[in-house]
C-alpha positions in Angstrom: 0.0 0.0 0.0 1.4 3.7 -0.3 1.6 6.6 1.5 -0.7 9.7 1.6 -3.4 9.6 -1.5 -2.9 12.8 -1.9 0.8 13.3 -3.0 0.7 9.6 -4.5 -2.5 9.1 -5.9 -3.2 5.6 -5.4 -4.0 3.7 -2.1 -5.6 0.2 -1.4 -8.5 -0.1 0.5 -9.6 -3.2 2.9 -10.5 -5.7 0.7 -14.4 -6.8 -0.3 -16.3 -9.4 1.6 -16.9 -12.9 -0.3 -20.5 -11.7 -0.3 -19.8 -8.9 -1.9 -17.4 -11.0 -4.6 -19.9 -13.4 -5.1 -22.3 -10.5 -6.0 -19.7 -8.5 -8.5 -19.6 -11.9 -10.1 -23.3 -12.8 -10.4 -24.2 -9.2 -11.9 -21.3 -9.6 -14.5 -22.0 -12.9 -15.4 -22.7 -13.2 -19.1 -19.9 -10.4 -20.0 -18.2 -11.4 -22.8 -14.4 -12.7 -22.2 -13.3 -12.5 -25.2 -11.7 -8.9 -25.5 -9.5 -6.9 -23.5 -12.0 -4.2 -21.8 -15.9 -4.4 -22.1 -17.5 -0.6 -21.1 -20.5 -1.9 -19.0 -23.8 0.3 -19.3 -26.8 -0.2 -17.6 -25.2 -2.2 -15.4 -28.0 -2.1 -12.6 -26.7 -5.0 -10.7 -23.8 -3.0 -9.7 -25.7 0.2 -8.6 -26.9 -0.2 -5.2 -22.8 -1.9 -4.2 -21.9 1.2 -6.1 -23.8 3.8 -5.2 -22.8 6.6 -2.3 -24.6 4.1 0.5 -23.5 1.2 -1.3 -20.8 -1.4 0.3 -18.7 -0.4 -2.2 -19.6 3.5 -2.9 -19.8 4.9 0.9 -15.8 4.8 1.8 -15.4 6.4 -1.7 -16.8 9.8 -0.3 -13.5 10.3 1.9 -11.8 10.8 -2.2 -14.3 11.9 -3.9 -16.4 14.1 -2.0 -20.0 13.2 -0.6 -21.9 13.3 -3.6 -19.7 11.0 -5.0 -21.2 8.6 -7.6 -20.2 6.1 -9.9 -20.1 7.8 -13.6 -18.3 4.8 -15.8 -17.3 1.9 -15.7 -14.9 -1.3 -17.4 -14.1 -4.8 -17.1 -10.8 -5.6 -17.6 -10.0 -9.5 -18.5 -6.5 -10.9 -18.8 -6.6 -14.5 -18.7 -4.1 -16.9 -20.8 -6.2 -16.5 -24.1 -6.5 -12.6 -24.1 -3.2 -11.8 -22.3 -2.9 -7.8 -23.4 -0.6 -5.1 -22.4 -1.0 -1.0 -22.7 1.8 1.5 -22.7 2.3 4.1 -20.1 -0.7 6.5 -20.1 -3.4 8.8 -18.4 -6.9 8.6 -19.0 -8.2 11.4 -21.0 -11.9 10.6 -21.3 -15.1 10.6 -19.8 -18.2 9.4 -20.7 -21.7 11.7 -21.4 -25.2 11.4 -21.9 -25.6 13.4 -24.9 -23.2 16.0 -26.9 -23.1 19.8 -25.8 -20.3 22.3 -27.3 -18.8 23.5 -23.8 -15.9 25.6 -24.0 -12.7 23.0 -23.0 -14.3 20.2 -24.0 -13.5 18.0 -26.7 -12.4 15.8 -28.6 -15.4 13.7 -29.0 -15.8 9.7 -29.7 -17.4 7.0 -29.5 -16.2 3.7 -28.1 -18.4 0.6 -28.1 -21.1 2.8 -28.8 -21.3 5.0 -25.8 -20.2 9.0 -26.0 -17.3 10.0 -24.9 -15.2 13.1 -24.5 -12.1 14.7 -23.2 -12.6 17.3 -20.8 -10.2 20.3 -19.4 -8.0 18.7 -17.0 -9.8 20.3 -14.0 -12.4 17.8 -14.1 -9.9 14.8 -14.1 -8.5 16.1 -10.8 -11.6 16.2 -9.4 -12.6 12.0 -9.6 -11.3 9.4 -8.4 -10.5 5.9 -9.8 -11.3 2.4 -8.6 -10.5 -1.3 -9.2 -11.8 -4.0 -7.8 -10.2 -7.2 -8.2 -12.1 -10.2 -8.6 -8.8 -12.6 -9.0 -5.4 -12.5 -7.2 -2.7 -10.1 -8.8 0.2 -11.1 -7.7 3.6 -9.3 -10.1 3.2 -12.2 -12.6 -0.1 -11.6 -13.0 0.4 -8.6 -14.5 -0.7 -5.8 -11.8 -1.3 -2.1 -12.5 1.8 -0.1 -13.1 1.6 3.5 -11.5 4.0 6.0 -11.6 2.9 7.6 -8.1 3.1 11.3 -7.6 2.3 11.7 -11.6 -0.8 12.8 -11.3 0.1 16.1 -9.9 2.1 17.1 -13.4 -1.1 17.9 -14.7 -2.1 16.8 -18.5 1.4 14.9 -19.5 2.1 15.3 -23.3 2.8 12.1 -25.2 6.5 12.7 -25.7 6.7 13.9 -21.7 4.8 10.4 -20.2 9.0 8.2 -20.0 10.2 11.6 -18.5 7.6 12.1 -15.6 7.5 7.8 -14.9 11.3 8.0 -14.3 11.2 11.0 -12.5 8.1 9.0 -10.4 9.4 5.7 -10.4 7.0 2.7 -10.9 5.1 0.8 -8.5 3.0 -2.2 -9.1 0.2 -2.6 -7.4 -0.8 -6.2 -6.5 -3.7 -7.2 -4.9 -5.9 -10.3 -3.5 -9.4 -11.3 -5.0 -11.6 -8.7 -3.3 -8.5 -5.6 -2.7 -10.0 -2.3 -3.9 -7.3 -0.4 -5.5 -8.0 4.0 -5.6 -6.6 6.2 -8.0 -6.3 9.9 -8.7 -7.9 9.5 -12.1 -5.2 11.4 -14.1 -2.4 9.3 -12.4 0.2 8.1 -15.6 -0.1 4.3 -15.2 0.4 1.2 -17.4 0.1 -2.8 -17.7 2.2 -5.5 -18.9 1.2 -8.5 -20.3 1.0 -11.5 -17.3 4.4 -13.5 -17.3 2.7 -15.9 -16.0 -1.2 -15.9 -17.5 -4.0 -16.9 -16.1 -7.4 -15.1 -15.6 -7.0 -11.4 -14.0 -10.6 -9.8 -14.1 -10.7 -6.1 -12.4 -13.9 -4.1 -12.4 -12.2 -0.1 -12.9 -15.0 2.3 -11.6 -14.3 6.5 -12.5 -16.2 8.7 -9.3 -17.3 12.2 -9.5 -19.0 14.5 -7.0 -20.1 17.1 -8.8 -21.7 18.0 -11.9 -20.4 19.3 -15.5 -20.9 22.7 -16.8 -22.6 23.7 -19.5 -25.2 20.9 -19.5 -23.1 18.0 -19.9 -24.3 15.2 -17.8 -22.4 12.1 -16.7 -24.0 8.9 -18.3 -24.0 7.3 -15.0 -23.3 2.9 -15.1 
């Protein structure tokens, strides 16, 4: 576990109950295996775990703020068929119910046919990340790479990112079935592919506790 959240951006929380794994597993049973990240909507099983009273939602407040609620989310599957990796990077994007021209915002996309967008980096430093890991991630299992600290140098250019991870250092952050992983959403992070592979599903949750301008609204999960 690291330090202070606040100057690293990442810390682990106590890990879920088996209840609550067993119920993370029932509402995403059915999601397809087969690909590297599946962008969940309407994923109502989740919402009350989720949600700002939810098991899962409440300790999130103490990041995000007290409104905090659960705005996107992703399945990420490693396993020894789909055995992936992804370069050093910051998430840039967040996802929206409908398109508005707002001042700062943009560019838009669509990715698995939900609306997305990149917003000034403001709103970034306002929400919080979360993984929940649903299998053990020990460092051949290919855990999260973070580069703590990096989410303080603001929006990182493409040809900064090897700069600020060796000024940060790297940290991988390993976990048991059921650890609950919190990030500064803008934190510069990565993921090998598993050394050793075998199945390494993680449910990443973005928070926010406040609204956009401009008429924007979050999409919710």
């Amino acid at each position: 576990m690291l330090g202070d959240f606040a100057t690293s951006g990442a810390m682990r929380l106590d890990s879920a109950a088996n209840d609550q794994l067993a119920e993370f597993q029932a509402a995403l049973a059915g999601t397809p295996t087969d690909r590297a990240g599946v962008r969940l909507a309407r994923a109502a099983g989740l919402e009350q775990m989720l949600g700002p009273t939810g098991a899962i939602g409440a300790p999130i407040a103490r990041f995000a703020g007290t409104d905090a609620r659960a705005v996107r989310a992703i399945l990420f599957d490693k396993s020894d068929r789909v055995n992936w990796s992804l370069a050093w990077h910051q998430d840039r994007t967040i996802r929206v119910r409908a398109r508005r021209e707002v001042p700062g915002f943009g560019p838009w996309t669509v990715k698995a046919g939900l609306l997305h967008v990149a917003p000034p980096f403001e709103i970034l430093e306002r929400m919080v990340t979360i993984r929940i890991h649903l299998d053990d991630v020990p460092l051949d299992n290919a855990p999260l790479l973070i580069a703590p600290g990096s989410h303080r140098f603001g929006l990182v250019r493409e040809d900064r990112i090897a700069a600020v991870v060796g000024q940060c250092g790297v940290y991988a952050c390993t976990a048991r079935a059921g650890d609950i992983w919190v990030y500064a959403t803008p934190i510069v992070h990565a993921s090998d592919a598993a050394a050793t592979p075998r199945r390494r599903l993680v449910l990443q949750i973005d928070y926010a506790g406040f609204d956009l301008p401009g008429g924007l609204e979050w999409s919710g999960i």
